[in-house]
Legacy VTK file of the C-alpha trace (Angstrom):
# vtk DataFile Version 3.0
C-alpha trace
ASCII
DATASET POLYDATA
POINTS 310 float
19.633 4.945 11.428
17.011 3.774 8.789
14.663 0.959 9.087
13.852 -0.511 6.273
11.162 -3.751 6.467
10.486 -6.521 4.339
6.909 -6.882 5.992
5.250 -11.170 5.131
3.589 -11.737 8.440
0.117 -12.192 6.312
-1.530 -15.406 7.747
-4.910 -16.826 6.686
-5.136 -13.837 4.656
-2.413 -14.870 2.603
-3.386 -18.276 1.882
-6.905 -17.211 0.945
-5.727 -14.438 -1.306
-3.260 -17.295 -2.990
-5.275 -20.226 -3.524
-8.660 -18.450 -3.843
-11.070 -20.409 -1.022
-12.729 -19.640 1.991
-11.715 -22.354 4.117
-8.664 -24.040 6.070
-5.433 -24.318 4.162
-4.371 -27.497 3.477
-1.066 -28.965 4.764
-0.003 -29.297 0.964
-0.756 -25.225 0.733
0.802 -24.468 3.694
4.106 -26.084 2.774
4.301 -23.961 0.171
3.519 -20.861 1.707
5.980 -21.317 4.220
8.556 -22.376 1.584
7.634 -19.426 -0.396
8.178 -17.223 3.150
11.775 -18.547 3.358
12.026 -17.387 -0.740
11.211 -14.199 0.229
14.234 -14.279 3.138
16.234 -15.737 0.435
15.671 -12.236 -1.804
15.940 -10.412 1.353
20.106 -12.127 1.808
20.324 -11.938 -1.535
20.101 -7.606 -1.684
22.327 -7.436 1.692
24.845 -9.990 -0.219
24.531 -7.296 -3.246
24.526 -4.128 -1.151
26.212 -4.581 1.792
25.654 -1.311 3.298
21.899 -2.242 3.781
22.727 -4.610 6.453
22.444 -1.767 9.068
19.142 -0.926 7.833
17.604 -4.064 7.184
14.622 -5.974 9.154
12.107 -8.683 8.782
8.906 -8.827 9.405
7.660 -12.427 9.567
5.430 -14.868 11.817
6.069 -18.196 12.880
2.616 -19.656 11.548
3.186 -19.920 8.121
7.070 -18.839 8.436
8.499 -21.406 10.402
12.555 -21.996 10.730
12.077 -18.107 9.174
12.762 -16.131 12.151
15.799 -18.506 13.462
17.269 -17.849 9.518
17.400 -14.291 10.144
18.628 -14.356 13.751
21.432 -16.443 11.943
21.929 -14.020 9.536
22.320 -11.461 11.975
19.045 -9.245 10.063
16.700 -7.792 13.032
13.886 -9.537 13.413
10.475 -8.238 14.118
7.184 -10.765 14.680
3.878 -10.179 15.186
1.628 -10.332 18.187
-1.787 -9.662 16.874
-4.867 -12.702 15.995
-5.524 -11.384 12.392
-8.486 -10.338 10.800
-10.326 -9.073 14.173
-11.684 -5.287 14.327
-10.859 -5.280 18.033
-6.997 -6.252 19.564
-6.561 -9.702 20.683
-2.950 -11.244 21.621
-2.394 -14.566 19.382
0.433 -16.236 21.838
-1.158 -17.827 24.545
1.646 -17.684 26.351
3.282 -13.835 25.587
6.350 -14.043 27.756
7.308 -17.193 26.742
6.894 -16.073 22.965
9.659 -13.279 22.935
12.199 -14.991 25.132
12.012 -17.660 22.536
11.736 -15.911 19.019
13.570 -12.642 21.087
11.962 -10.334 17.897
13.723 -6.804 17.986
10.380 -5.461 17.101
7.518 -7.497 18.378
4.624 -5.934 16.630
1.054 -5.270 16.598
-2.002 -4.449 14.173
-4.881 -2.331 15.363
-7.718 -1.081 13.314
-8.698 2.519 15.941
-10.747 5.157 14.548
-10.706 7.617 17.298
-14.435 8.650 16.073
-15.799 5.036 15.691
-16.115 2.322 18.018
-15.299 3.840 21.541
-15.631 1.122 23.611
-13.615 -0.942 21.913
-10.724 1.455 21.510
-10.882 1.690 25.366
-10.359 -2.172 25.429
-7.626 -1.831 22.817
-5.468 0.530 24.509
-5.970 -1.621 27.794
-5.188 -4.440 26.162
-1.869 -3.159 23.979
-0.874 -1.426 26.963
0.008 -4.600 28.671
1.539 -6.032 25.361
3.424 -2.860 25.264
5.050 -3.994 28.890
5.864 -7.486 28.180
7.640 -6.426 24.894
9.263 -3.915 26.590
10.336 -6.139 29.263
11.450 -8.386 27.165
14.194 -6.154 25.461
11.894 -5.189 22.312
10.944 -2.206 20.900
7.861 -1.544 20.661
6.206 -1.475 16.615
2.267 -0.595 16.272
1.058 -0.330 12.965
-2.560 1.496 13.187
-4.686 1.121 10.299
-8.245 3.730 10.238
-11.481 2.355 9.011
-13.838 4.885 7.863
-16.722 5.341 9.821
-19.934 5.340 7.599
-20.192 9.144 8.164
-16.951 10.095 8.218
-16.911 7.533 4.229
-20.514 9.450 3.337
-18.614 12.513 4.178
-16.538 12.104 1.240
-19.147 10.983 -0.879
-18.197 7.501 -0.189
-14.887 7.980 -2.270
-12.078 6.052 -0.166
-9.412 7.629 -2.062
-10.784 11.304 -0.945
-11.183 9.686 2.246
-7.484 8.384 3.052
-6.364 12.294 1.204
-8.355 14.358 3.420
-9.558 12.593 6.788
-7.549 9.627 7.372
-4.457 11.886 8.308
-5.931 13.907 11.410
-7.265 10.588 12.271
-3.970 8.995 12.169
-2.363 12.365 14.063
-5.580 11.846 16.506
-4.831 8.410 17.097
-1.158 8.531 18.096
-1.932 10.802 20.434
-4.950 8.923 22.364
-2.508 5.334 22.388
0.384 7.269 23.087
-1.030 8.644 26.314
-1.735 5.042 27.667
1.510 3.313 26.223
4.803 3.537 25.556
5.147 3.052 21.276
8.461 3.400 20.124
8.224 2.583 16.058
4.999 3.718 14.692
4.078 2.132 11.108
1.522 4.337 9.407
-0.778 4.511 6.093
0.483 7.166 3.423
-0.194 10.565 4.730
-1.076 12.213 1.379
1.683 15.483 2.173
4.858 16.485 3.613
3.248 18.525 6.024
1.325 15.186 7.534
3.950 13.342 7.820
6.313 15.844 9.853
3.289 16.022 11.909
3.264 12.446 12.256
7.112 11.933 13.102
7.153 15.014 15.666
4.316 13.680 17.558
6.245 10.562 17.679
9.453 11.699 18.599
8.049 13.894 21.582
7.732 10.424 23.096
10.515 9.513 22.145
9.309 7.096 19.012
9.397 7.196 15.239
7.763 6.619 12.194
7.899 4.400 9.251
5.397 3.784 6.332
3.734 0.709 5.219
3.584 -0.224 1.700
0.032 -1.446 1.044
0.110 -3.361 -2.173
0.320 -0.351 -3.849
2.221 -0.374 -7.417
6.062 0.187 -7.208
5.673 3.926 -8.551
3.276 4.937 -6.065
5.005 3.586 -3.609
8.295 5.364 -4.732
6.330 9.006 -4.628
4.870 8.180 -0.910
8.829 6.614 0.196
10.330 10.610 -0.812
7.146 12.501 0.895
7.918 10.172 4.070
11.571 10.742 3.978
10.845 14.177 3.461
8.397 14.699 6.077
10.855 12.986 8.713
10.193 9.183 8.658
12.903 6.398 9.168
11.986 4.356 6.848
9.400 1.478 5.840
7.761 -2.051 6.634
6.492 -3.345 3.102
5.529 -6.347 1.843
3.479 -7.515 -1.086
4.979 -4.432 -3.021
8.007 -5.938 -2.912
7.149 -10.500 -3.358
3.454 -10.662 -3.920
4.242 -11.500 -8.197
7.557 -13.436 -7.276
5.337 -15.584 -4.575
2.660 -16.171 -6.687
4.464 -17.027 -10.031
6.918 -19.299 -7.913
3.609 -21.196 -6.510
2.068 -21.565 -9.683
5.405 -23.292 -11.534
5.555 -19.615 -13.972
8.736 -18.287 -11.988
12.037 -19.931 -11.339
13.085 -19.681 -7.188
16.456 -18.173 -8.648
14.248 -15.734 -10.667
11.868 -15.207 -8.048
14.784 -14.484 -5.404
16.058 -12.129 -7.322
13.108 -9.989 -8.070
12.375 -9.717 -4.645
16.221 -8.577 -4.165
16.004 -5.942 -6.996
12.591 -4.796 -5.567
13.931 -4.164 -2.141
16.890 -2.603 -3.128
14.772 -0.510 -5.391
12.360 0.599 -2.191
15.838 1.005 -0.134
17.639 3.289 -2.544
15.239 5.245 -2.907
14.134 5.963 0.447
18.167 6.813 1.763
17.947 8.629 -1.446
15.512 11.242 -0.462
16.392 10.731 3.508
19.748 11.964 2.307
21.759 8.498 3.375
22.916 7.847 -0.310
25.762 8.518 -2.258
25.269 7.008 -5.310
22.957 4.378 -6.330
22.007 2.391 -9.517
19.192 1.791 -11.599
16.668 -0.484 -10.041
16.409 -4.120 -11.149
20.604 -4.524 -12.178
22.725 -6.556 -10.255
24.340 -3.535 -8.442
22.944 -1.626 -5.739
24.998 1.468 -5.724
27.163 2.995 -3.083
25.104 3.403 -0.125
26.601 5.449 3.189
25.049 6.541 6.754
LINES 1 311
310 0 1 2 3 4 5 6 7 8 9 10 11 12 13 14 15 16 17 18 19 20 21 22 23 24 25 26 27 28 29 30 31 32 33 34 35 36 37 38 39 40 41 42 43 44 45 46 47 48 49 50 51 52 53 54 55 56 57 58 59 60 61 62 63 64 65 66 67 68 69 70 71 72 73 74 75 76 77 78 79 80 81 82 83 84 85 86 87 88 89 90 91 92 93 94 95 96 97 98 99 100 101 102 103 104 105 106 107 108 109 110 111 112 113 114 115 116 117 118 119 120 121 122 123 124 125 126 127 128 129 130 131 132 133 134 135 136 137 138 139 140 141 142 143 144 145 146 147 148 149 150 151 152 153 154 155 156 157 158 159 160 161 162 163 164 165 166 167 168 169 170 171 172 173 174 175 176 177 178 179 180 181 182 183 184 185 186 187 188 189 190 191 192 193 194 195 196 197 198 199 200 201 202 203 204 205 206 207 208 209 210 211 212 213 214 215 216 217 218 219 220 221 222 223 224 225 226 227 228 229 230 231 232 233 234 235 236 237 238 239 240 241 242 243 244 245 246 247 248 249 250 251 252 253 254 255 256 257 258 259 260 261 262 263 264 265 266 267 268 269 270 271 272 273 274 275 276 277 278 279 280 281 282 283 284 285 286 287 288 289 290 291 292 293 294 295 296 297 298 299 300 301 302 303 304 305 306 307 308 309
C-alpha cells in the first residue's frame, strides 16, 4: 500500500517565513497559523470526500504546536496520523516532548517522526550522539505501536560544496545520493527505521538503491517534496515510483500559496480548501499513476479525481 503525506509540521519556521520577523509569534499570528493548519486538513477531507479511494493511502503530517485540535480531527476522520518528535531548527537531534511516552499514548501518531540533518563525512561526533539519541526514540515509538518515520536531510560539507564548485544543484545531482545511500546504512545499523523520507535522488537507479537498502531491514521509502514547483515535483514523484518508493510526505508544494493568500484576506477558505484538494490529488494521481495503482485518473485541478484502484 501507498503512503501518500500531506507534510505541515513547520513550526517557528513557518511563522517566520509568513509574517517576515525574527522574533516570537504573536498570539494573534499564531491563531492564524493554526487556523490555517486545520484549512489545510480541511483540503486534505475535502480530496478523500472527492476520491474516495485515497483514503487507504492517505496520512498527515502535523504537530500539535501550531496545529492544535489538528491531530484529534484526523484521528476522527479515521486519516493516519503521523507527528513529529524533533526541536526544529537544531543541526544536532534533540527530542521536543519532555515527556516522550506520555506524548504518543496521548496523540497515538501512526508515524511518530523525526528530522535529522547527518552527513556521514561531516560532523562525527555529533552523528554518534544522533544515532544514540534516535535510537532510544526509535524504542519508545516502537513501543508505543508506531512506526518508525526518519526523514534525513544532508548538508554539504564545505569540501564536499567546494567540490562541486560550490553549485548546490550539482551537489544534491552528484554527491548527496551516496550520502543519502551512506547514511541509511550507518542509522540503520543502530536502529530499527521502518519509513524512510528522503531528498530527490536525481535517477532511477538511486532510488532502487535507496528502497532495497531499506527493505533489507525491512523499511521503505518515500520522498519529500521540498517546496519545489508542482512540475518538478511531478518528474521526481514518477523517478521515485519508478525506482521503488511508496509514496510521499509533502507539504508547502501542495498549501504554501493557499496558506498564504488565505492569511493575507487574497484567497477565500472555500477557494483555498480546494486548491489544496486539487493539489493533493494532483501529487496522488500521479504517483499511483507511475507506481502502477491507477486506473484512470483526471486532469489535475477539476472536481473529479479519477478512478483510482490498489
Amino acid at each position: 500500500m501507498s503512503l501518500l503525506i500531506l507534510a505541515m509540521d513547520q513550526r517557528p519556521w513557518l511563522t517566520k517565513a509568513l509574517y517576515g520577523h525574527t522574533g516570537p509569534a504573536t498570539v494573534a499570528e499564531r491563531s492564524a497559523v493554526a487556523d490555517g493548519k486545520h484549512m489545510v486538513l480541511d483540503g486534505l477531507l475535502a480530496a478523500l470526500a472527492d476520491a474516495p479511494a485515497l483514503r487507504e493511502h492517505a496520512a498527515v503530517l502535523v504537530d500539535d504546536l501550531l496545529g492544535p485540535g489538528v491531530p484529534e480531527r484526523a484521528h476522527a476522520h479515521r486519516v493516519t496520523l503521523s507527528m513529529p518528535l524533533e526541536r526544529g531548527g537544531l543541526d544536532v537531534y534533540e527530542t521536543e516532548p519532555a515527556d516522550l511516552p506520555g506524548f504518543l499514548r496521548h496523540h497515538a501518531p501512526a508515524l511518530p517522526k523525526v528530522l535529522i540533518r547527518y552527513n556521514v563525512d561531516g560532523d562525527r561526533d555529533g552523528n554518534a550522539v544522533q544515532r544514540e539519541r534516535l535510537a532510544e526514540v526509535a524504542a519508545a515509538a516502537r513501543d508505543a505501536g508506531g512506526r518508525f518515520l526518519v526523514e534525513v536531510l544532508v548538508p554539504p560539507t564545505p569540501a564536499q560544496l567546494a567540490a562541486v564548485g560550490g553549485d548546490t544543484a550539482a551537489f544534491d545531482r552528484h554527491l548527496r545520493p551516496e550520502l543519502i545511500l551512506r547514511a541509511m546504512a550507518e542509522l540503520s545499523a543502530r536502529l530499527p527505521v521502518d519509513v524512510w523520507k528522503l531528498e530527490h535522488l536525481a535517477e532511477v537507479a538511486h532510488y532502487r538503491a535507496a528502497a532495497d537498502l531499506a527493505a533489507s531491514t525491512g523499511g521503505e521509502c518515500i520522498l519529500l517534496g521540498a517546496n519545489a514547483p508542482a512540475e518538478t515535483v511531478d518528474g521526481w514523484l514518477r523517478d521515485a515510483a519508478a525506482g521503488g518508493f511508496t509514496g510521499f510526505a509533502i507539504g508547502r508544494s501542495i498549501w504554501w500559496d493557499a496558506l498564504r493568500g488565505l492569511l493575507s484576506g487574497a484567497v477565500t477558505r472555500p477557494d483555498a480548501v480546494a486548491t489544496v484538494a486539487a493539489t493533493y490529488r494532483r501529487f496522488a494521481t500521479c504517483f499511483l499513476t507511475a507506481a502502477g495503482h491507477v486506473a484512470s485518473t483526471a486532469t489535475a485541478g477539476t472536481g473529479s479525481a479519477g478512478t483510482l484502484t490498489k
